[in-house]
N, C-alpha and C positions, 0 to 999 in steps of 0.2 A: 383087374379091378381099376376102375377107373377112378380118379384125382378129382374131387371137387375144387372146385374156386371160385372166385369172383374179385371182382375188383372196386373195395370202398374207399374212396375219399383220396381217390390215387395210391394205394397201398392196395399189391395183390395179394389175398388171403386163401393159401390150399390148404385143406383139410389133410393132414398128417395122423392117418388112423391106424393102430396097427392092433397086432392081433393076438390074443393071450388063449390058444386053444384050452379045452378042459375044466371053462368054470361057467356058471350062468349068464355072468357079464361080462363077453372076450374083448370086447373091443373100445379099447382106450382111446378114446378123440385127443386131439390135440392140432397144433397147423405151423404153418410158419409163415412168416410175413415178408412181403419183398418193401422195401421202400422206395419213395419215387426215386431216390439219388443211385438205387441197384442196392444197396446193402440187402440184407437176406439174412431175418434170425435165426436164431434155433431154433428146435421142436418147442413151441410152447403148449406144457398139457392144459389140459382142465381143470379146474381145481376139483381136490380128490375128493369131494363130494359127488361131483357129479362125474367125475372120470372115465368112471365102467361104464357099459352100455352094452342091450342083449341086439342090439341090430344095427349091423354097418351103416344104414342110411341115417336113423337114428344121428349116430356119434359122428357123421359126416357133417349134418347140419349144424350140430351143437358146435361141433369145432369151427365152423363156418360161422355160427354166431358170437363164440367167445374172440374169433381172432376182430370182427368188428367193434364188439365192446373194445379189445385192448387198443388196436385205431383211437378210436373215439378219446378214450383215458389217455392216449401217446399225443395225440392233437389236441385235444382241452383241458388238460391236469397234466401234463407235461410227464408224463409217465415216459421213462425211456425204454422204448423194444429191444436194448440192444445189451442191458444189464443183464448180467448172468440170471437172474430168474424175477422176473414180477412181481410184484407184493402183492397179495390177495387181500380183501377183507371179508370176517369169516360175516356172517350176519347174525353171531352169536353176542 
C-alpha cells in the first residue's frame, strides 16, 4: 500500500491509515506531521465522527486533509502538534 503525502506550508503531512478488517467502515484515517525543524508527531486520528471510512482512498484523502487543517490551526491559532492530543471542536 502505498503512503500518501504532501507537503503544506513546509510541514510534510502522510496519511497514517490503518485497517480494522470485519466491519463496514475498516479504515481509520489519521496522519502524522513532520515539522520544518524534523520533529515528527504522533498518529493524529480524525475526529471520531468522521473516523471510519468504507474505502482506503477515501480515509487517505480525508487524512491528507485533516493534517492541513491542524497546519493551518498549528500556524494561525497557535495550536501546538506536539501535545499529547488536539482539541477538537465538536460543531454541536
Amino acid at each position: 500500500m502505498t503512503t500518501l503525502q504532501c507537503t503544506h506550508r513546509d510541514h510534510l503531512i502522510q496519511a497514517e491509515v490503518m485497517e480494522h478488517p470485519g466491519i463496514p467502515t475498516p479504515w481509520a484515517g489519521g496522519c502524522r506531521i513532520t515539522l520544518p525543524n524534523g520533529q515528527v508527531t504522533r498518529r493524529l486520528p480524525l475526529p471520531m465522527q468522521q473516523a471510519f471510512l468504507d474505502e482506503l482512498d477515501k480515509a487517505q484523502h480525508a487524512s491528507i486533509a485533516h493534517g492541513k487543517w491542524l497546519v493551518d490551526q498549528h500556524l494561525d491559532n497557535g495550536l501546538s502538534l506536539m501535545d499529547s492530543a488536539p482539541q477538537h471542536r465538536s460543531a454541536a
